[in-house]
MARFI-30462 format. One record per residue (C-alpha): x, y, z. Coordinates in pm, whole numbers, padded with zeros to 5 digits, always signed. Layout:
! MARFI-30462
XYZ
...
***
This chain:
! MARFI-30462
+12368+09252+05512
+12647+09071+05730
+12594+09385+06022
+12193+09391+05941
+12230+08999+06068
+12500+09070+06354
+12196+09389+06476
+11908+09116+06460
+12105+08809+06653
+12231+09076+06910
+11840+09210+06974
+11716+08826+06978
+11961+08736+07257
+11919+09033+07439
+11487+08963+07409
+11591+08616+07511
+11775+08739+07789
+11550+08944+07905
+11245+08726+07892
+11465+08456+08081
+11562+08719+08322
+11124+08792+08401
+11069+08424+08415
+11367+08372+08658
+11308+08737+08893
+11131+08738+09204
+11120+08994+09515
+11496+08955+09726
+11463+08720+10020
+11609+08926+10205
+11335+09155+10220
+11040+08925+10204
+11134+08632+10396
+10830+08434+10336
+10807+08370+09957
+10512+08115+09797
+10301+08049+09509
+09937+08060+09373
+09822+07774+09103
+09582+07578+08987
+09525+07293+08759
+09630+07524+08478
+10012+07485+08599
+09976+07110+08572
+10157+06882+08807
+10410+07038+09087
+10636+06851+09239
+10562+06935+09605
+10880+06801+09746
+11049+06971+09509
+10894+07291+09634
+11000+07266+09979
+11331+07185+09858
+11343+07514+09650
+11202+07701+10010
+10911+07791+09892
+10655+07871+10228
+10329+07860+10142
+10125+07781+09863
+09705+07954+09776
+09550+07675+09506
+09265+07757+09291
+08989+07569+09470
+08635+07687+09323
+08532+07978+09120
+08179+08150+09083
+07899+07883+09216
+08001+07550+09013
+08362+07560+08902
+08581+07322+09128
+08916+07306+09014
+09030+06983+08928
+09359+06961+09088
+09294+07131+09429
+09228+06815+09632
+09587+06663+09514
+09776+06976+09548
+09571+07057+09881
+09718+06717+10053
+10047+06676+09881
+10155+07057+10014
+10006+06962+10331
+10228+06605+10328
+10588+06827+10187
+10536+07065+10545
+10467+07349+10338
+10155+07593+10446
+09846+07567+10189
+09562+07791+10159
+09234+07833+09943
+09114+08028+09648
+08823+08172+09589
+08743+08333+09238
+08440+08542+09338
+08174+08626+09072
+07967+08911+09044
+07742+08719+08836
+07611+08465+09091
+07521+08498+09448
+07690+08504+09778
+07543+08213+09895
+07558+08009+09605
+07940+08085+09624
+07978+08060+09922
+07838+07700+09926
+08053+07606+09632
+08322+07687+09859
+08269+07527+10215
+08169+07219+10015
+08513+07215+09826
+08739+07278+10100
+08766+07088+10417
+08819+07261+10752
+09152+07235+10879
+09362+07406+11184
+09666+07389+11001
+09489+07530+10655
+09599+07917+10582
+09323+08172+10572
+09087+08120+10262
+09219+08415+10035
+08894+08563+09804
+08985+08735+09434
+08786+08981+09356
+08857+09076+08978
+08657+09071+08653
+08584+08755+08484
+08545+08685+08133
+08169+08639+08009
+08030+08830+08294
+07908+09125+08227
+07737+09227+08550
+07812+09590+08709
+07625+09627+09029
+07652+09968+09212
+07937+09936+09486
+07692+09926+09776
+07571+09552+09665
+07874+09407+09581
+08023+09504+09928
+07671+09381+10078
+07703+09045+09877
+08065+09009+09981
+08028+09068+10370
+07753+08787+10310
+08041+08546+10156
+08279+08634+10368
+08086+08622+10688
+07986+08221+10572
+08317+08096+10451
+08506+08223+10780
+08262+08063+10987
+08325+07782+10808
+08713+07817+10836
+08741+07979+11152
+08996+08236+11012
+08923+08633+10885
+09011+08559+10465
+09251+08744+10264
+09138+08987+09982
+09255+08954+09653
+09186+09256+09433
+09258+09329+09125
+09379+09670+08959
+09055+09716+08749
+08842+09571+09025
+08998+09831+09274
+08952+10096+09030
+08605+10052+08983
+08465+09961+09399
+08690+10059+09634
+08691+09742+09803
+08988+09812+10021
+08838+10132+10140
+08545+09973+10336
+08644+09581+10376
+08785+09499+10692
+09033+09219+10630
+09388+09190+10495
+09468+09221+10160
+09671+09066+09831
+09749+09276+09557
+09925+09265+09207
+10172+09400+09016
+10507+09229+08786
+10823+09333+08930
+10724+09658+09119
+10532+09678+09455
+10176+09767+09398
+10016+10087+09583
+09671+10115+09422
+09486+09982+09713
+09357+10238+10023
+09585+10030+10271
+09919+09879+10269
+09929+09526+10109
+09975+09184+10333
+10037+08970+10003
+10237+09112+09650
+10166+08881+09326
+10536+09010+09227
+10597+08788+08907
+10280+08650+08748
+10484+08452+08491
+10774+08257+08732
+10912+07944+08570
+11055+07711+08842
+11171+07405+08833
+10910+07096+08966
+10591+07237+08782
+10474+07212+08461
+10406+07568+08393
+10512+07905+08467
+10317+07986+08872
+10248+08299+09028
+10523+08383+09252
+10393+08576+09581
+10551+08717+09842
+10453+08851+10229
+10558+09197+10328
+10719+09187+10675
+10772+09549+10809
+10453+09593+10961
+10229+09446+11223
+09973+09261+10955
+10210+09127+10782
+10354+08992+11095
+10032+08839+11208
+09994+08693+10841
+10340+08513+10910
+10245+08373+11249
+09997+08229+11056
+10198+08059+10796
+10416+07904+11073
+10114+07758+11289
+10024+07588+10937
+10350+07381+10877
***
């Protein structure tokens, strides 16, 4: 019984230790210099000094979602990022549900237009309680439509957030024109058409300075859009 115990303590520290260790990991500096976050009131309050002090560059906040959702804590985290130097951006959860220009309104009316503000970044993945499938050629008709009102509004070409599943099913990287954000824990992701701009690397980083565990993101450097996407984050702090 005494080595059945010793077995079971020795597996819970190393499950400890490893869950610490997925909380804690995020892509090497070294090889993706420019290193931010994603929230949104869900993460409760950050500390936005205490981000700059921990180097992190930019920040995306959850601002609306489909045609009525606002989130709650984008106008604090939108000025207090904006006040600790560090470069802040938009969110858009896009819905397949309502219409472009419902969304799009939602949006423009949520988020001020800035010339330090980041390109508004668009996620395109499937959201609970909608059910709606419409054949590729819509959705990428719909989505020009969005994208073509909130850039006029913001002055800057958006970012693309896909997801796996979403990807899967459209192709939305094949036959949309603008940079892109992709996911995946830990490993880079290469289920997109194109290389990736933006890498969701750790979907689950504790840090200290926010309530919650964030999404840690990172910018790849090694080609020319990711360069353009840091000249960018620079002209915003």
């Amino acid at each position: 019984m005494t080595g059945l115990l010793v077995v079971v303590v020795v597996l819970g520290l190393l499950a400890w230790a490893a869950f610490s260790f997925s909380r804690s990991w995020t892509a090497p500096r070294d090889q993706y210099p420019l290193q931010g976050i994603a929230i949104s009131a869900d993460n409760g309050t950050v500390s936005w000094p205490s981000m700059a002090a921990l180097n992190i560059n930019f920040a995306y906040m959850l601002a609306t979602r489909s045609s009525d959702y606002r989130d709650p804590a984008f106008g604090q985290n939108f000025a207090e990022a904006e006040k600790a130097k560090i470069g802040f951006g938009a969110l858009h959860h896009y819905s397949l549900c309502r219409l472009a220009t419902d969304q799009s309104e939602n949006f423009v009316t949520t988020v001020p237009r800035r010339p330090k503000v980041l390109p508004p970044a668009v996620y395109l993945a499937f959201e609970e309680g909608c059910e709606d499938r419409p054949a590729r050629a819509l959705v990428l008709s719909e989505l020009t439509t969005f994208l073509n009102q909130i850039e006029t509004h913001s002055g800057k070409r958006a970012i693309i957030r896909i997801s796996r599943e979403f990807e899967d099913s459209y192709r939305i990287s094949a036959d949309i024109g603008r940079d892109i954000w992709l996911e995946g824990n830990f490993f880079p992701p290469d289920y997109a058409s194109k290389a990736w701009v933006m890498w969701s690397d750790n979907d689950n980083h504790a840090m200290e300075g926010v309530d919650q565990p964030v999404e840690h993101v990172v910018i790849r450097q090694s080609e020319d859009q990711g360069q353009n996407q840091s000249q960018n984050q620079e002209s915003a702090q």
